[in-house]
PAPA-315218 format. One record per residue (C-alpha): chain; residue in three letters; x, y, z. Coordinates in steps of 0.02 Angstrom, whole numbers. Each point is the difference from the previous one (the first is absolute). Layout:
A|Ala|X|Y|Z
...
This chain:
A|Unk|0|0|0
A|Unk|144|118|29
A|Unk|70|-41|-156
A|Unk|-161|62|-103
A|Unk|-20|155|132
A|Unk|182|48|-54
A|Unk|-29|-4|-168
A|Unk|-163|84|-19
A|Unk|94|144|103
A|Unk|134|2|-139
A|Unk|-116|22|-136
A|Unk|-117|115|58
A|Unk|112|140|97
A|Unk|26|80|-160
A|Unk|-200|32|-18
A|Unk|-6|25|194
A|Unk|112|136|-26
A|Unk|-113|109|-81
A|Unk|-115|96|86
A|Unk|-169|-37|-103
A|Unk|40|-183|20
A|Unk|74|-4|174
A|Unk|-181|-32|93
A|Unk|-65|-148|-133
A|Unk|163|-87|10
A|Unk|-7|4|198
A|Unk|-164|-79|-25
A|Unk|39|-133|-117
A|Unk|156|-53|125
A|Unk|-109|-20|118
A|Unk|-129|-102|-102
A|Unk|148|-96|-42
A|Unk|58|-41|155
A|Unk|-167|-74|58
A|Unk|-8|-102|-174
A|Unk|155|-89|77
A|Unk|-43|-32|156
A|Unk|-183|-71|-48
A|Unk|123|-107|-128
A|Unk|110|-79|117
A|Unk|-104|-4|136
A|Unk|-128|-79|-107
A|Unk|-136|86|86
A|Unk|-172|-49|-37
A|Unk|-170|30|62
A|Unk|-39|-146|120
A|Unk|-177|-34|-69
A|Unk|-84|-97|165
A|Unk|14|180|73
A|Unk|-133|61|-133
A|Unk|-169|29|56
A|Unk|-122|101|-69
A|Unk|-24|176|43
A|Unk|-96|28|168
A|Unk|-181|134|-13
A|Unk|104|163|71
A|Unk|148|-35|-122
A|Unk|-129|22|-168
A|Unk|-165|75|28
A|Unk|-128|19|-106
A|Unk|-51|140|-104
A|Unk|-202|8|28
A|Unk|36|-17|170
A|Unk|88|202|-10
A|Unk|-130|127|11
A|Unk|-11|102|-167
A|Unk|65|155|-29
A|Unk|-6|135|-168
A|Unk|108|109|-77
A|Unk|-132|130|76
A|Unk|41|-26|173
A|Unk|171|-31|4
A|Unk|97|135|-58
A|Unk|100|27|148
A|Unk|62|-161|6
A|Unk|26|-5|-211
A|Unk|92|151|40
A|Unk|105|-96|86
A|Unk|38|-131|-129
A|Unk|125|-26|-171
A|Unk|-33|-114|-138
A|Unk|167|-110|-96
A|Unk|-20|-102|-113
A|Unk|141|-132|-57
A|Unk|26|47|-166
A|Unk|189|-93|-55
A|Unk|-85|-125|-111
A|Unk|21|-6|-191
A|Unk|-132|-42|-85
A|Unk|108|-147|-114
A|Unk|-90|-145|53
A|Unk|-163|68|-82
A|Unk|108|38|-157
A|Unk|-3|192|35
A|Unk|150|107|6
A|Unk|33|139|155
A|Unk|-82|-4|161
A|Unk|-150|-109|36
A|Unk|-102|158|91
A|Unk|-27|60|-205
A|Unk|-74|-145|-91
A|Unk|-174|44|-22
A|Unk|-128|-107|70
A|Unk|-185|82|5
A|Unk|-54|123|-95
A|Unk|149|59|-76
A|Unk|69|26|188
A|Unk|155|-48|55
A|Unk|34|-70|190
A|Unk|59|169|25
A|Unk|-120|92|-63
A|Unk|-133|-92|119
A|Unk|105|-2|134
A|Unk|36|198|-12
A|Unk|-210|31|-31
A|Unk|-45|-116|156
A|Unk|91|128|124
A|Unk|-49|136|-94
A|Unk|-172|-64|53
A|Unk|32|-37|194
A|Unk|92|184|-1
A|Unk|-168|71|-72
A|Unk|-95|-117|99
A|Unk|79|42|175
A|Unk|84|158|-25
A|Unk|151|-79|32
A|Unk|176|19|-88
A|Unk|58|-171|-4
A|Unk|157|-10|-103
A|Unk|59|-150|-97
A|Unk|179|-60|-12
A|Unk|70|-129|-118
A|Unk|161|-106|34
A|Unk|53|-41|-173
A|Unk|157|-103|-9
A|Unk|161|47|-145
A|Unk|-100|-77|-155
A|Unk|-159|90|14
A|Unk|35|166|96
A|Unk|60|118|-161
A|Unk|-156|-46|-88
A|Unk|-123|26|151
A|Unk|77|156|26
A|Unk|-22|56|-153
A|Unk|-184|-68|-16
A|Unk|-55|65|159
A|Unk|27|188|-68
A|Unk|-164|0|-70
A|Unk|-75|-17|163
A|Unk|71|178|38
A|Unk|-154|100|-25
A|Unk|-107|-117|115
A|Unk|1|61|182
A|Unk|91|-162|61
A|Unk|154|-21|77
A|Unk|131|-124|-72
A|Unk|162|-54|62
A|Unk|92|-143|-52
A|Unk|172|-76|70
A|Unk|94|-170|-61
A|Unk|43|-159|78
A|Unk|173|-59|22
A|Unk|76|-100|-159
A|Unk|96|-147|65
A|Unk|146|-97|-74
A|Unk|-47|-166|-96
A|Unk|125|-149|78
A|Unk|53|-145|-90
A|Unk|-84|-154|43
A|Unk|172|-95|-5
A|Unk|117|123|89
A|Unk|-107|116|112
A|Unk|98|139|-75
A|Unk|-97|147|-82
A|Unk|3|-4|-173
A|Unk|180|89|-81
A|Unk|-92|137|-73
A|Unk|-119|48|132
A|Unk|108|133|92
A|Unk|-61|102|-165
A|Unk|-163|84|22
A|Unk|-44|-12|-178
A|Unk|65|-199|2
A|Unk|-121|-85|-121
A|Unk|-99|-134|101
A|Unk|115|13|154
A|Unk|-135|108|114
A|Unk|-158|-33|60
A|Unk|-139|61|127
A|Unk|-1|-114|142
A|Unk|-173|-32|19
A|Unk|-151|127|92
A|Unk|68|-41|195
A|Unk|156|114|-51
A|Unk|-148|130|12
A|Unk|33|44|177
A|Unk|185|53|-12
A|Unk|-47|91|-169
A|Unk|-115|80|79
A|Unk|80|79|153
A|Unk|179|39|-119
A|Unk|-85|91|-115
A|Unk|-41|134|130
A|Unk|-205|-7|-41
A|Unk|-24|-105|189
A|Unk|63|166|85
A|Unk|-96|105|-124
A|Unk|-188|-65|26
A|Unk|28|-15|173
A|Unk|43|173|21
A|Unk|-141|37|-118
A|Unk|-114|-77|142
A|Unk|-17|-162|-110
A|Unk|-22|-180|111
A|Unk|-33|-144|-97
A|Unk|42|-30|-166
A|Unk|-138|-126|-104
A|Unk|131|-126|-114
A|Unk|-63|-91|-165
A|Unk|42|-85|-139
A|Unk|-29|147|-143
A|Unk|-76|-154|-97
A|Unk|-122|-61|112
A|Unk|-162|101|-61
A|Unk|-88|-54|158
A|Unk|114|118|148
A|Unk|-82|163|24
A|Unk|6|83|143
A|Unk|-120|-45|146
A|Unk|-39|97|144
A|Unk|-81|-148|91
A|Unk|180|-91|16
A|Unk|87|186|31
A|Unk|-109|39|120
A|Unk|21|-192|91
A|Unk|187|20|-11
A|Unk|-2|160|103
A|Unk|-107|-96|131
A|Unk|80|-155|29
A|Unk|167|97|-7
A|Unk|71|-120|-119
A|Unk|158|38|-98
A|Unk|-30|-110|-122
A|Unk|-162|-66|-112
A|Unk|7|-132|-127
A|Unk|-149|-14|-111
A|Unk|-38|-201|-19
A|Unk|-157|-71|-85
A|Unk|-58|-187|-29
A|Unk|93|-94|-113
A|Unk|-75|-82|-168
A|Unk|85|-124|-109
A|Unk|90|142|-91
A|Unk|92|45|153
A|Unk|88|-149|52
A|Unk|181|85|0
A|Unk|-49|136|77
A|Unk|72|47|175
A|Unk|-93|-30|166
A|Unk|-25|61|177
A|Unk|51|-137|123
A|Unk|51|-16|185
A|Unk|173|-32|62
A|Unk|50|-9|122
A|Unk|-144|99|80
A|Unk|53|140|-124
A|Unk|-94|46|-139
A|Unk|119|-36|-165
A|Unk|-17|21|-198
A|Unk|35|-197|-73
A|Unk|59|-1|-191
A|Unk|11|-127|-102
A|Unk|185|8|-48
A|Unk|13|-28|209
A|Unk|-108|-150|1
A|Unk|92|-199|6
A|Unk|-5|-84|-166
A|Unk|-106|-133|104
A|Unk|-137|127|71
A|Unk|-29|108|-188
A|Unk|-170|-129|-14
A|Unk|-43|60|163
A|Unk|47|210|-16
A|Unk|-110|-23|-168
A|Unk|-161|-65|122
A|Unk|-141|109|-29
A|Unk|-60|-113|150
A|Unk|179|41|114
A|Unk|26|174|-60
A|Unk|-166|74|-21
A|Unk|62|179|-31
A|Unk|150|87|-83
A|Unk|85|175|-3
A|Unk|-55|137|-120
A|Unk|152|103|15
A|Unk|-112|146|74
A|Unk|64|66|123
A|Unk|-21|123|155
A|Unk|143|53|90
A|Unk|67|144|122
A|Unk|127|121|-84
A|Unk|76|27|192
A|Unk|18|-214|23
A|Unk|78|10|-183
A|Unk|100|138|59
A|Unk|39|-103|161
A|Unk|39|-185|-77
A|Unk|123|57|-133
A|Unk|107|135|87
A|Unk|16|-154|153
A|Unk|33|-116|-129
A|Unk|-114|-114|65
A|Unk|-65|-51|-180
A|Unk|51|-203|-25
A|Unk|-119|-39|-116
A|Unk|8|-189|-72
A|Unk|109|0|-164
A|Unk|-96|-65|-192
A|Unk|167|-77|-93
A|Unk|-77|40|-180
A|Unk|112|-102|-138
A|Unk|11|80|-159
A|Unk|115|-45|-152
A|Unk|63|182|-104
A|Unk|-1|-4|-175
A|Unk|163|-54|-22
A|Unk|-39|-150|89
A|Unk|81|20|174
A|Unk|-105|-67|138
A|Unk|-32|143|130
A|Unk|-84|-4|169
A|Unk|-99|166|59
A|Unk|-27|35|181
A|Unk|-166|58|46
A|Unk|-143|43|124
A|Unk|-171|34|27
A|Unk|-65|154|68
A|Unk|-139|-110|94
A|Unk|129|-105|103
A|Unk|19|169|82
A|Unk|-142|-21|90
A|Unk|94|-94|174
A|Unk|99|136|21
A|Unk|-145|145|50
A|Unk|-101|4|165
A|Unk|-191|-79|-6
A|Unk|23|-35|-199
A|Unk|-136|-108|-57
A|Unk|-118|-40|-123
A|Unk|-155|53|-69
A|Unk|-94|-123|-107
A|Unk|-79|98|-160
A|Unk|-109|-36|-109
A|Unk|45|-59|-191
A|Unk|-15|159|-83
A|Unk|128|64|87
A|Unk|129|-84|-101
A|Unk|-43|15|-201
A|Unk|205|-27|-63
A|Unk|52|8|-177
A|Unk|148|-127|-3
A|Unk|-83|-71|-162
A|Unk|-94|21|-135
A|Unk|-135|-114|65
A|Unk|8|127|146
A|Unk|-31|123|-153
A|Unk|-126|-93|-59
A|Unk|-112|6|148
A|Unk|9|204|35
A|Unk|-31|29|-179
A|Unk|-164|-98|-26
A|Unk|-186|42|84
A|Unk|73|-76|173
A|Unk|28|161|48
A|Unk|-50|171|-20
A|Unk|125|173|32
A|Unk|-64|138|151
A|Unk|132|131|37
A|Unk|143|-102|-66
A|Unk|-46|-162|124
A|Unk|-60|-140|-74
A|Unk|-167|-93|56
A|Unk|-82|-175|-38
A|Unk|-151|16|-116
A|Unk|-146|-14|128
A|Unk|-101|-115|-145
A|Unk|162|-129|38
A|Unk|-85|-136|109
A|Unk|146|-75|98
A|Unk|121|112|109
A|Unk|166|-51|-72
A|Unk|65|12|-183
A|Unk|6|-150|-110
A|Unk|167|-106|-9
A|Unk|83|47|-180
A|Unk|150|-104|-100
A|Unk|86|76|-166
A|Unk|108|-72|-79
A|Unk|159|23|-81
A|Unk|-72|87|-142
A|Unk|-97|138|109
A|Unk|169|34|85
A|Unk|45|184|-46
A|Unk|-114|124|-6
A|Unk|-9|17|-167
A|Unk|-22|-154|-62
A|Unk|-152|-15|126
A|Unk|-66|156|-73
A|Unk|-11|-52|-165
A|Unk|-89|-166|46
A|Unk|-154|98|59
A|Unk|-116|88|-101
A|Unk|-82|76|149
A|Unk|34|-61|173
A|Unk|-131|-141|41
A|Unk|-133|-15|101
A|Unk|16|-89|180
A|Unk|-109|30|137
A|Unk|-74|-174|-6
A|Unk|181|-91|-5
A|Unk|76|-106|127
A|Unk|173|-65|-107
A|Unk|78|39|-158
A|Unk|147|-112|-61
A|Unk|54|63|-195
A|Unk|168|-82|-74
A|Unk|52|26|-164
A|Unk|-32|103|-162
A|Unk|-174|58|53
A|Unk|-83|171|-36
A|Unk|-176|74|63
A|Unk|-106|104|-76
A|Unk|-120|128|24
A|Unk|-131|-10|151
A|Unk|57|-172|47
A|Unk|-76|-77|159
A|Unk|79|-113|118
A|Unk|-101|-91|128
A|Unk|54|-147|135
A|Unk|135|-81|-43
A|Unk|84|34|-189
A|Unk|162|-89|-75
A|Unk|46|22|-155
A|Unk|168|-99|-66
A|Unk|76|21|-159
A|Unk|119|-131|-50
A|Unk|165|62|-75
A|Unk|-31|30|-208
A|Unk|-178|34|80
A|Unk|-87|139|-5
A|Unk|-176|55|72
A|Unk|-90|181|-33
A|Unk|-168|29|132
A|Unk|-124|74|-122
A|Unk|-61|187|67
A|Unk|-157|-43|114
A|Unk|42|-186|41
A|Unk|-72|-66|174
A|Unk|111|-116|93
A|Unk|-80|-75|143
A|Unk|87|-152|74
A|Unk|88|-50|-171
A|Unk|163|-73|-33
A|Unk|57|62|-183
A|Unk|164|-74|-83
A|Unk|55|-49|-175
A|Unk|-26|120|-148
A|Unk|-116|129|-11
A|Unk|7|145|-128
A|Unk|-127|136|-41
A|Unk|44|58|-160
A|Unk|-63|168|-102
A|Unk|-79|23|-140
């Protein structure tokens, strides 16, 4: 362990040494350090001390009494929005940050995100700001894009995350070129949980305190679902907790998503990069782990101040493998900003309900908050009161529907789904106009296959596959 320590000193005192890198390479040391010691050690999360989480450590939301924008504007006063906004939007086959693919109405995430606290300002009377903690790839583009926000009367700041070192899976050295800043492939943002120290470097901590600011409301700048709400503001200023976490009952298509437990008699975040090989069946138990993490979150600016300036943050470390595109196999350290959550007085829980949490991480997700599902008010998004069952449908594209737009250009107009339970579609498939899904719908086309929905086709508990072409005449 020495040996590695020694030689991560050597390569990165030449970035240490200057000052706008000084602070992130202090923090990656220390990340570093831990990653060792959880490596030899072999440290592991002893899962007979497991239990699920006890009725004070996650309480329900409809037991809270309600509050409005109305009535709380002393306490909104009080309050800052950030949103996490260091994701690319790549995986969807966009280029620049994810916060400016357009997904309603010709709206970007940014745009609704922007118009739903102009709305609680207007609402309250309030001047809740909203920060965003972009990371190196997105930040010269959000700046740029958030310009045309100038003329609103809204408040935006925005600060970035530390950029970490990639280390070679082999050698646990960083790779040669990353002392560059401009190294091609040798950086990357360490994950949300560096939010914290971020936060507090970049000077805004101090700032919104001394602005009278207390709690700061965290999201995912995807997740369509995290508005503000003064019911959970108002419960955190109660029950004195320094930290909320948002949860809500998992479905099937949230098996890997992080849970609440109890260890130890602490409340802790459980991932699934922490869980045994021989318990993943279990952590993936709708039955077990009836509720995951939403990554909103509630959390005193003064605790925030508190944790990070004691160092007190040990947050459990995500060893993310990645291969660069020259072929070397790289590890990335990471962490969540949820496993914060053991290290702030009377943190718990609050169990939400599902629309709460309306993520984009796909263009299924797109497909859902584009169609009659849902309808826009103020920027928030809202199930279509004609939808009979509380929870959205369960949607699989396929390869084909991949990047946005090649999903675009297999829909005529988006279909309609208010009666549909599952959609499955594989294949070179395209939809028409007015289609209507009902129940359950898969439709398979076989490779050299393809199969065209004719404008105005029901589908009600049908299974479609071979050939099927509508052609024009």
């Amino acid at each position: 362990m020495r040996r590695e320590l020694d030689g991560l000193v050597n390569q990165l005192q030449d970035v240490a040494a200057k000052k706008h890198f000084a602070t992130e390479m202090d923090g990656f040391y220390r990340l570093f350090v831990r990653f060792l010691e959880q490596r030899y050690r072999k440290t592991k999360i002893d899962w007979r001390k497991i239990q699920s989480p006890a009725p004070e450590q996650v309480i329900a939301y409809k037991s809270l009494p309600q509050r409005t924008f109305c009535d709380s504007k002393p306490l909104l006063a009080k309050l800052a929005v950030l949103k996490l906004n260091g994701g690319l939007g790549t995986t969807m086959g966009c280029v620049g940050p994810k916060s400016v693919i357009e997904v309603r109405d010709g709206m970007t995430f940014l745009d609704l995100t922007v118009q739903q606290i102009e709305h609680l300002n207007e609402a309250s009377g309030a001047k809740v700001p909203l920060i965003l903690m972009n990371s190196f790839n997105t930040d010269d583009d959000t700046r740029k894009i958030v310009q045309k926000y100038n003329s609103h009367n809204l408040q935006i700041t925005t600060f970035n995350q530390s950029r970490y070192p990639r280390i070679i899976n082999d050698t646990l050295m960083p790779l040669p070129n990353a002392p560059s800043p401009n190294a091609n492939g040798a950086w990357y943002p360490p994950g949300h949980g560096d939010l914290f120290e971020s936060f507090v470097n970049s000077g805004l901590v101090d700032q919104l305190l001394s602005q009278g600011k207390e709690y700061v409301f965290i999201s995912n700048v995807d997740n369509l679902g995290a508005i503000v709400d003064p019911t959970i503001l108002a419960h955190m200023q109660e029950s004195q907790a320094e930290f909320l976490m948002e949860v809500t009952n998992k479905t099937k298509a949230d098996i890997k998503g992080g849970t609440l437990i109890d260890y130890d008699g602490n409340v802790r975040l459980l991932e699934i990069a922490q869980v045994p090989s021989e318990h993943v069946d279990d952590f993936k138990s709708i039955k077990k782990f009836k509720i995951f993490n939403t990554n909103n979150l509630w959390v005193s600016l003064k605790a925030i101040k508190r944790v990070v300036e004691s160092r007190e943050l040990s947050m459990e470390i995500i060893v993310n493998h990645k291969t660069t595109d020259g072929g070397q196999k790289v590890i990335q350290l990471e962490t969540a900003v949820g496993a914060a959550i053991k290290h702030f007085k009377a943190a718990h829980g609050i169990n939400v309900p599902r629309n709460r949490f309306l993520p984009v991480k796909s263009t299924s997700d797109l497909f859902l908050i584009t169609s009659d599902l849902y309808y826009m008010d103020k920027g928030e998004l809202k199930m279509n009161p004609q939808r009979i069952f509380p929870t959205a449908p369960l949607v699989k594209l396929g390869d084909d529907f991949k990047k946005v737009n090649n999903y675009l250009s297999r829909f005529k107009t988006p279909p309609h789904i208010l009666e549909l339970d599952h959609l499955t579609v594989t294949g070179d498939v395209t939809f028409g106009a007015d289609v209507v899904l009902q129940g359950t719908v898969i439709i398979v086309a076989n490779h050299g296959c393809r199969i065209d929905i004719p404008s105005g086709a029901i589908l009600n508990d049908k299974v479609v596959s071979g050939n099927l072409r509508i052609l024009d005449h």
